[in-house]
N, C-alpha and C positions, 0 to 999 in steps of 0.2 A: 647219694643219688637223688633222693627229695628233694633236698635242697638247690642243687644243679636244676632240676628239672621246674623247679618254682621259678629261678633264676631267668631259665631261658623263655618261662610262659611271657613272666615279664618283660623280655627283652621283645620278645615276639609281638605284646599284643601294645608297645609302644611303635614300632616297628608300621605295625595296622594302623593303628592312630595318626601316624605323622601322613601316612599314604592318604589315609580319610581327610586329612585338615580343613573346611571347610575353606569354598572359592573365596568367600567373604575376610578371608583372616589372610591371604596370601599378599606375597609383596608386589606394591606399584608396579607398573613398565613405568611409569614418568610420574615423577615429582619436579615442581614448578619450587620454586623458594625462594627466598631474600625479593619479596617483592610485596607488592601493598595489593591485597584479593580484596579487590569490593565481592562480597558474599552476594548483597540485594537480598537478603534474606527477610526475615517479617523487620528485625532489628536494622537493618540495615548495617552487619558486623562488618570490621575488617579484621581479616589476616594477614597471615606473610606467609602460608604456602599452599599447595594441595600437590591429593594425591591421586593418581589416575591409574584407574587398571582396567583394563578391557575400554570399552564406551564410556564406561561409568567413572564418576567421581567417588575415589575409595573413601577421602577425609579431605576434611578442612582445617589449618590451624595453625600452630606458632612454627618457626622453624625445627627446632629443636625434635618437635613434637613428630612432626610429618617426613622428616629425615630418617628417625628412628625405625619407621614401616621399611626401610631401605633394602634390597637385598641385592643379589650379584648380577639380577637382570633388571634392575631399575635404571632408566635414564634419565641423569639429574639436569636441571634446565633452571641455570642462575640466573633471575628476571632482573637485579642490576638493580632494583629498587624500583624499578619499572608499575606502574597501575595493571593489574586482571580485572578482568570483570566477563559477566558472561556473556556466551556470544550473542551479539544485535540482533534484533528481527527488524523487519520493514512489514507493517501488518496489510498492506495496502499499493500493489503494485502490479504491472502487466509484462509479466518476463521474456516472454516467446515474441510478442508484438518488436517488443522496445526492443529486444535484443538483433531482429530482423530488418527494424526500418532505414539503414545505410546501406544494407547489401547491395542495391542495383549503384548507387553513388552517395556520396558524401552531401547531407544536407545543411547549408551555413547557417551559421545562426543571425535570426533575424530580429532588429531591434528599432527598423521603423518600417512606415508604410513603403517609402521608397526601398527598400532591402528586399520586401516584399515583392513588387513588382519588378525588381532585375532578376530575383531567381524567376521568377513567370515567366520573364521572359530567355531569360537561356533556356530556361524549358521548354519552350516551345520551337525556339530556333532548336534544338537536340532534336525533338519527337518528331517535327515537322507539321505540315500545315493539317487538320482536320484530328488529331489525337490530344487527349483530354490530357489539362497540365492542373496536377494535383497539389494543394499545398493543406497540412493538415498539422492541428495542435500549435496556431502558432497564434497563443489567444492575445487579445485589443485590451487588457487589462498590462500587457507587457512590452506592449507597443509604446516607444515615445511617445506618437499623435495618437495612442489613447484612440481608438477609432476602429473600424472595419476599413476594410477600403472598397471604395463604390465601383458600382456596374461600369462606370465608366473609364475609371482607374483600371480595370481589371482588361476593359473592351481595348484599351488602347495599346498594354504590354501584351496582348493576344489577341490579334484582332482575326486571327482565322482557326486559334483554336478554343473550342471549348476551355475555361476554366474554372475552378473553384475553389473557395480557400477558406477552409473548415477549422474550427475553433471547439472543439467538443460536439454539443449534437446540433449546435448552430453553424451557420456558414454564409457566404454574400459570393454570389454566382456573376458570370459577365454573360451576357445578350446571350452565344452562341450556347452555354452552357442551360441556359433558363426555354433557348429555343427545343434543344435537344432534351430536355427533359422533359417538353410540353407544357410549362410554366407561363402562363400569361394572365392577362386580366381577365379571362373567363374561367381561370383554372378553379377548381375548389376541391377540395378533399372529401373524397368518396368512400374510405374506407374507416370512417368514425374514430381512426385513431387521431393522439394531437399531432398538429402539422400546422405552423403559423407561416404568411405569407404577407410579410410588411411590400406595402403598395404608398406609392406616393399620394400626391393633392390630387391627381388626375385616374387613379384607380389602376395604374400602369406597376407591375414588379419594378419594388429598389433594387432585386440582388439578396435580400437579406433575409433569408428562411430560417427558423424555429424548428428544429425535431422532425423536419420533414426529407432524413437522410434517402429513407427509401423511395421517393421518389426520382431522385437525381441518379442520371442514367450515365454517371460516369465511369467510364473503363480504366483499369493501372495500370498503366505503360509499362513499367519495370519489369526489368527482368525477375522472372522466377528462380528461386532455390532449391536443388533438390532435397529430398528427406536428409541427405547425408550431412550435406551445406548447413539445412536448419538447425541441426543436431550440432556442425559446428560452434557455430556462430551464438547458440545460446550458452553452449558449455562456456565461452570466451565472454559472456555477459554475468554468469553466474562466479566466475574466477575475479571478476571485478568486484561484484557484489561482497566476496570473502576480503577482496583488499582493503575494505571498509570495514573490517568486523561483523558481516552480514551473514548469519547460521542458518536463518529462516527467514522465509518469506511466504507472506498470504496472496497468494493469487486470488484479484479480485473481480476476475470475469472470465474465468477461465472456459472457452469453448472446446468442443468434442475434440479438435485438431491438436489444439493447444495439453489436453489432458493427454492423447498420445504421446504426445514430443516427452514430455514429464514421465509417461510409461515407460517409454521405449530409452531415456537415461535413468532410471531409476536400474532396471533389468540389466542395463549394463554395469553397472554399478558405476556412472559416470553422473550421479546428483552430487554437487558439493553445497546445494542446499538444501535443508529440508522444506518441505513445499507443502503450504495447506491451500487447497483447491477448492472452490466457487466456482460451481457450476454455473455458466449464462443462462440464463432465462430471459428469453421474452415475455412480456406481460401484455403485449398487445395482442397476443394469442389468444384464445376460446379456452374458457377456466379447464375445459374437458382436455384439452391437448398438454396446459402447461403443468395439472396435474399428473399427466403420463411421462411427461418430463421430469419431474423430480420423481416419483417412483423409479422411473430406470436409472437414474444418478445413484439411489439408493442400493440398486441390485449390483453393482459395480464391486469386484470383489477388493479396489481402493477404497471402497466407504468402511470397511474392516478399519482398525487403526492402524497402523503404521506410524514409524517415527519419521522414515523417509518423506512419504507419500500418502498424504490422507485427504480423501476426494469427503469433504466434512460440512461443506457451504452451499447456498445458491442464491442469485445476486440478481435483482431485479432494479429498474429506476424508477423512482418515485417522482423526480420530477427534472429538469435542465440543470443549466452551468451557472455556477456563483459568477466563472470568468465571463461569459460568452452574453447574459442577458437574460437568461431562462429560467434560473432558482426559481422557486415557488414560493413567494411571501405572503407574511398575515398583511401588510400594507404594500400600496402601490410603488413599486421603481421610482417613478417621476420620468419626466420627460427628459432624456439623455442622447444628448449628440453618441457618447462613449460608447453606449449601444444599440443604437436605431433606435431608440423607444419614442413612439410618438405618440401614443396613448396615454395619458395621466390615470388612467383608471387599472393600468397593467398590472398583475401583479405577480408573470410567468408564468408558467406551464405545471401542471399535476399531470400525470403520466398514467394513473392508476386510479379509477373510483376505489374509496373508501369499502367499499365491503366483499369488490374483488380480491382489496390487498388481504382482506381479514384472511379468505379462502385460500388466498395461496400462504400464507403465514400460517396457516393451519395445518395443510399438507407437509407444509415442507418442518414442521415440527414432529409432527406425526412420524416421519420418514428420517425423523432423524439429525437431520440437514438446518443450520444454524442460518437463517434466512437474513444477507447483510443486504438495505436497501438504499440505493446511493440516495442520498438524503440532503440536498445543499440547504435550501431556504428555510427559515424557519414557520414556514408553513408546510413543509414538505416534513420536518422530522416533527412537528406536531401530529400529521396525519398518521407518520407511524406508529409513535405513542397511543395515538388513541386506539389505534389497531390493535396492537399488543393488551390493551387494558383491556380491550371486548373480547380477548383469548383467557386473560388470565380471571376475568371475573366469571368465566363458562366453566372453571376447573382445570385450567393448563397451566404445569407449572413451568414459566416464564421464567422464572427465576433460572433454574437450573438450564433453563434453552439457552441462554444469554444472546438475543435476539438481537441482530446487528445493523446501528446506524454508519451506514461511509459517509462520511465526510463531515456532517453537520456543521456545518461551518458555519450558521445562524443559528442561535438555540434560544428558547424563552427560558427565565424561573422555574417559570411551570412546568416546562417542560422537562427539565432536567430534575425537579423533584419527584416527576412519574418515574423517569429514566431510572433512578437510584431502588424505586418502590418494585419496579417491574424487572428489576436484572437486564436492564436495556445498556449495553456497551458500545461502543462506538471507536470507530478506527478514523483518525483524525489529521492532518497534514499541515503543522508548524510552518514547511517552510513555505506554502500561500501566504503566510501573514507576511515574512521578510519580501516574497515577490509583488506580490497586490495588494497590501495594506493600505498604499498612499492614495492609490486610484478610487477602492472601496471606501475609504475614508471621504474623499471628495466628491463621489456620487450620494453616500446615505446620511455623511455628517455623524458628527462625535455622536450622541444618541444613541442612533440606529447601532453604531457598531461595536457599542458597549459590549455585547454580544458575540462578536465576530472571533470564532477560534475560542469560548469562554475556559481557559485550562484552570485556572484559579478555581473560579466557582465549580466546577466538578470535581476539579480531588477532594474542595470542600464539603460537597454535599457525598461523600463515596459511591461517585459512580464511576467503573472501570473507562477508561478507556486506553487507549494505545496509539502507536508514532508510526506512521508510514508516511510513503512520498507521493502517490501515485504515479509513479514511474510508467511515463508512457513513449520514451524513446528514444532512441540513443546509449551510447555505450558508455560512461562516463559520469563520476558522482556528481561532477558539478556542471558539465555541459550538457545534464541529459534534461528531458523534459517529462517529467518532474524530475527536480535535482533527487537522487536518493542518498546522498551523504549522511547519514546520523547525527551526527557530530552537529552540523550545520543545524538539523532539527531541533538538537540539545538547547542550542548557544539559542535559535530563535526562541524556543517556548520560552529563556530566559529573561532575556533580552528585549524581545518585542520591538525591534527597531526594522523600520523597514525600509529598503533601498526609497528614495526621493522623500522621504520624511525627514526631518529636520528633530523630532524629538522619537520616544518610545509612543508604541501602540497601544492605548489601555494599559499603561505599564501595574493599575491595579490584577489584572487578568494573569501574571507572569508567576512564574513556578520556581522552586529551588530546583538547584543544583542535585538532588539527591531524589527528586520527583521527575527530572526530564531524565537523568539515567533509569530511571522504573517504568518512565513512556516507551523506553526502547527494549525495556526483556522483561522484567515481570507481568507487568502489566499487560504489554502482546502476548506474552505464552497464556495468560488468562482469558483473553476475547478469544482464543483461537483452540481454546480447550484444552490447554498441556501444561497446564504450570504445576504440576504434579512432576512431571518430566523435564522439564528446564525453563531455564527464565532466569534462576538463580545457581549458587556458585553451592551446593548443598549434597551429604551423603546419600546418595545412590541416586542423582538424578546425571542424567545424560552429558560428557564432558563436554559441550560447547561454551569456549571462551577464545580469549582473545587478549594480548597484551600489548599495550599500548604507549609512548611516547612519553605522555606526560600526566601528572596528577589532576582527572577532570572539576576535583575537586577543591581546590585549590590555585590555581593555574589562570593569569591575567583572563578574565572574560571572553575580551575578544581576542583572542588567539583560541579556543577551544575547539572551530570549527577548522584552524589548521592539525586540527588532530589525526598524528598517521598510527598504523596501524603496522606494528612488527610483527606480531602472529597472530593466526588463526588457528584453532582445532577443533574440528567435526569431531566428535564421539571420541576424545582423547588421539585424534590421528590430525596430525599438522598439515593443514592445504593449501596455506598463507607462509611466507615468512619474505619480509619487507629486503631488498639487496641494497 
C-alpha cells in the first residue's frame, strides 16, 4: 500500500507539472525553416530558421535545432532558401494625408512645366470659372525645366481662376490667386512670423512666396470623404505599405484628426502597422500655448506605450525645403534661376529663434515626448545642436531623450560630432539623393555637397540614424511622392547614383550592404524607442518579419530595388503574402 501510494504521488505531482509547464517552454504555432534569417542582431548572425509562438519570437537557429521545438499544433512554413529579415520600418512619413490625396480623382504624374500647366488647366475647365485650382508637392528640383512656373505661365492655363502650385512650404501663385489673398506691392507681414515675398526689379509680386502658406486664401475643391471612406482608403495604404515589408511606421506630423483616424483602427483592431506618432506643433505659437500643447499630447492615455500605437513625438520646423529654396544654410544659395533666388546674400528661412527652440525642446523632454525638428540646411541642424547642448550642459539627459533631426540633409563635421556626443539621431531619406542629387549638385557644386545625405560619415562617427521616405502622397511604392519603397532606399544609400547623373554621388558617403538593411529596422526601431522590441530577428522580441525574393546580400546591385516581397507577419500573424 506504501508503495502504491508513493507510486501514484508521483504520478500525480508529474501529472501537476506538465499542467504547470511554463508558456515559455511550450511549442511554436509557426516555424519558418530552410531559409537564410538575417537576425540584424549586434553580430549581424544568420540563420536558417525561427520559431514563433504567440507575438513573440520563441528562437532563432539551425534547422535541426528549431524543428525539434515542433509539436502537433505547429505550422511549418518551408522559406525554399528564400532571405527573412525583419520587418522594415519607414521612420519618416505621412500616412492618413498620402493615403487620402487621390480620393476626389486621380493625380498624373508630373515631369515638366508644360505637365504642369495641362492638369491647371483641366482643372479648372472641371471646377469652373472663379474656384481655386490647387497643385501641391510637385517640387522644381524634379521638374525637367528645373524651375517654378511663373505668374504668368500660371495666369494664362487659368485665367479666371485663382491658382497655385505649392512645393513644400513654398509656392508661385498666378494674379487672381495673389489678388485674392491680398498680395501685392504694398503687402508685408504683420504677424512677425517668416513669410518671404520675392518681388521683381519694379517692386511688383513674381508669384513666388517663402513660408507664407497662411496667408493664401485658398479653398479645396474636392470632394470630401466620410470618416468611414478615410478609414477605408488608409486601411488600403497601409496593406500597401506591408507589400513592401513595411511593420512600422513613424508618423512625422501627425495632427489631432490624423491621431483619431490611427485611434479609431487601432480599437478596431484594423492597424496592420504599428505606428509611432508625432504630435504637430506649431512653433509660430506663443511659448505659453505650445507648451499647453505638448502637455496635453502627454496626458493622451496613447502616450502609455503600446506596441500598436504610441503617441511618443512632437514635430516642429526649424526651418524650409532643401527642394523648394528655403533650407536654412551657414552660406548663401547663390543667385538661382532653379529657385527664384535673386538675392546673393540669401541664405533661407529659420523658423524658430534659437532660445524658443531651447523652451520647447525642454518641455517636450520633460513631458516625455522625443522632440524630431524638420531640419534640412545645414544651418538649421546646427541650430538644433546647439539647442540640444544648452539642455544637456543644464543637467538633461539628452542622451537617453534621443532628440530628433528630420531630414538633415546638409550636416557639418561639427555638427555631427555634437550629434554622436549629445544622442542626437536623425531620421534621414536616401531616396532624395537618387531623385535630386543631379540638380542639388548643379546649384551648390561638388564642395558644398560633400555633405548632402552624409551616411558614411555618421555610421563612422556612431551616430544613430534611420531610412524613411517622407511619403507624402499617393498609393504606390514607386509612384508615390516620396517613393516609400525600401528596397529603392537600400540600393540608393548604396549606390549613390542619381537619375540625370552620369557617375555616383559622393560615392565616398555610400554604406554597405549590411548597414542599409540596419537603416531600415535596427537602427529605426532605435530613433523611435523600441529596439528592445523589434528591429531584429531575436528571442522574445516581437515577430515582425518578412520573406523575401532574393539574397539582399549578394544579389547583382541594381536589381535590389526590384525586391518583392512574398510575406509579411505582424506579431507572428501573416498580412502579406505575394499571389
Amino acid at each position: 500500500m506504501r508503495m502504491r501510494f508513493s507510486l501514484s504521488c508521483v504520478a500525480i505531482a508529474l501529472i501537476v507539472f506538465a499542467g504547470c509547464k511554463p508558456k515559455s517552454e511550450a511549442v511554436p504555432d509557426l516555424i519558418i525553416h530552410n531559409a537564410k534569417v538575417l537576425t540584424v542582431d549586434k553580430d549581424f548572425r544568420v540563420a536558417e530558421a525561427v520559431a514563433i509562438r504567440g507575438e513573440q519570437i520563441l528562437d532563432v537557429g539551425s534547422n535541426d535545432r528549431i524543428l525539434a521545438l515542433a509539436g502537433e499544433g505547429t505550422t511549418r512554413y518551408d522559406a525554399g532558401g528564400k532571405m527573412v529579415l525583419p520587418g522594415l520600418m519607414d521612420s519618416h512619413l505621412h500616412a492618413v494625408s498620402s493615403a487620402m490625396f487621390e480620393f476626389d480623382h486621380e493625380v498624373p504624374e508630373m515631369q515638366t512645366i508644360a505637365d504642369v500647366l495641362a492638369y491647371v488647366k483641366s482643372r479648372a475647365a472641371t471646377l469652373g470659372p472663379g474656384k481655386w485650382v490647387n497643385v501641391s508637392q510637385v517640387f522644381i528640383t524634379r521638374l525637367k525645366d528645373q524651375r517654378y512656373p511663373t505668374r504668368a505661365e500660371l495666369d494664362e492655363a487659368a485665367p479666371e481662376n485663382p491658382a497655385v502650385f505649392r512645393t513644400g512650404p513654398d509656392a508661385s501663385l498666378n494674379t487672381l490667386a495673389l489678388k485674392e489673398s491680398g498680395i501685392d506691392r504694398n503687402f508685408t507681414v504683420s504677424d512677425g512670423s517668416p513669410c518671404r515675398v520675392e518681388k521683381d526689379a519694379k517692386g511688383d509680386p513674381t508669384g513666388i512666396l517663402r513660408q507664407c502658406e497662411r496667408f493664401i486664401k485658398s479653398v479645396d475643391s474636392n470632394r470630401k470623404p466620410t470618416e468611414a471612406e478615410t478609414l477605408e482608403w488608409v486601411k488600403k495604404l497601409l496593406a500597401d505599405y506591408n507589400s513592401v515589408g513595411i511593420t512600422t511606421v513613424g508618423d512625422g506630423d501627425t495632427s489631432d484628426s490624423e491621431l483619431e483616424i490611427y485611434r479609431k483602427l487601432w480599437k478596431n483592431n484594423e492597424l496592420s502597422v504599428r505606428v509611432f506618432a508625432t504630435v504637430s506643433v506649431n512653433a509660430q505659437d506663443p511659448i505659453e500655448k505650445i507648451e499647453e500643447r505638448i502637455r496635453t499630447a502627454a496626458k493622451d492615455p496613447l502616450h502609455t506605450y503600446n506596441n500598436m500605437l504610441w503617441l511618443r513625438g512632437a514635430k516642429v520646423f526649424l526651418d524650409g525645403g532643401m527642394l523648394t529654396g528655403s533650407a536654412y544654410m551657414l552660406k548663401p544659395w547663390g543667385v538661382s534661376k532653379i529657385y527664384s533666388i535673386t538675392d546673393p546674400e540669401y541664405r533661407g528661412m529659420r523658423y524658430i529663434e534659437p532660445d524658443k527652440l531651447v523652451r520647447i525642446l525642454r518641455v517636450s523632454l520633460e513631458n516625455g515626448l522625443q522632440l524630431a525638428a524638420h531640419s534640412q540646411g545645414d544651418a538649421a541642424v546646427t541650430t538644433y545642436v546647439d539647442a540640444v547642448e544648452q539642455l544637456s550642459k543644464s543637467g538633461v539627459n539628452t542622451v537617453a531623450a534621443r532628440p530628433m533631426i528630420t531630414h538633415g540633409s546638409f550636416m557639418t563635421d561639427e555638427a555631427i560630432n555634437r550629434m554622436g556626443k549629445y544622442g542626437i539621431v536623425a531620421n534621414m531619406q536616401p531616396n532624395w539623393l537618387q531623385l535630386d542629387g543631379g540638380i542639388l549638385m548643379k546649384q551648390f557644386g561638388e564642395a558644398r555637397t560633400a555633405m548632402f545625405i552624409p551616411l558614411r560619415t555618421l555610421f563612422d562617427r556612431n551616430v544613430m540614424i534611420g531610412g524613411g521616405s517622407d511619403h507624402m502622397q499617393k498609393i504606390g511604392s514607386f509612384r508615390s511622392i516620396n517613393q516609400y519603397n525600401p528596397f529603392l532606399g537600400m540600393w540608393t544609400a548604396i549606390a549613390r547614383t542619381p537619375r540625370w547623373m552620369d557617375k555616383p554621388f559622393h560615392p565616398e558617403q555610400a554604406i554597405t550592404r549590411e548597414e542599409a538593411i540596419r537603416l531600415y529596422t535596427i537602427n529605426n526601431a532605435f530613433i523611435l524607442h523600441d529596439e528592445d522590441k523589434k528591429g531584429s530577428l531575436e528571442k522574445g522580441k516581437l515577430a515582425d518579419l518578412i520573406v523575401v525574393d532574393r539574397d539582399l546580400l549578394t544579389c547583382p546591385l541594381e536589381d535590389l530595388p526590384q525586391t518583392k516581397v512574398l510575406r509579411t507577419y505582424l506579431g507572428g500573424k501573416l498580412i502579406y503574402e505575394a499571389k
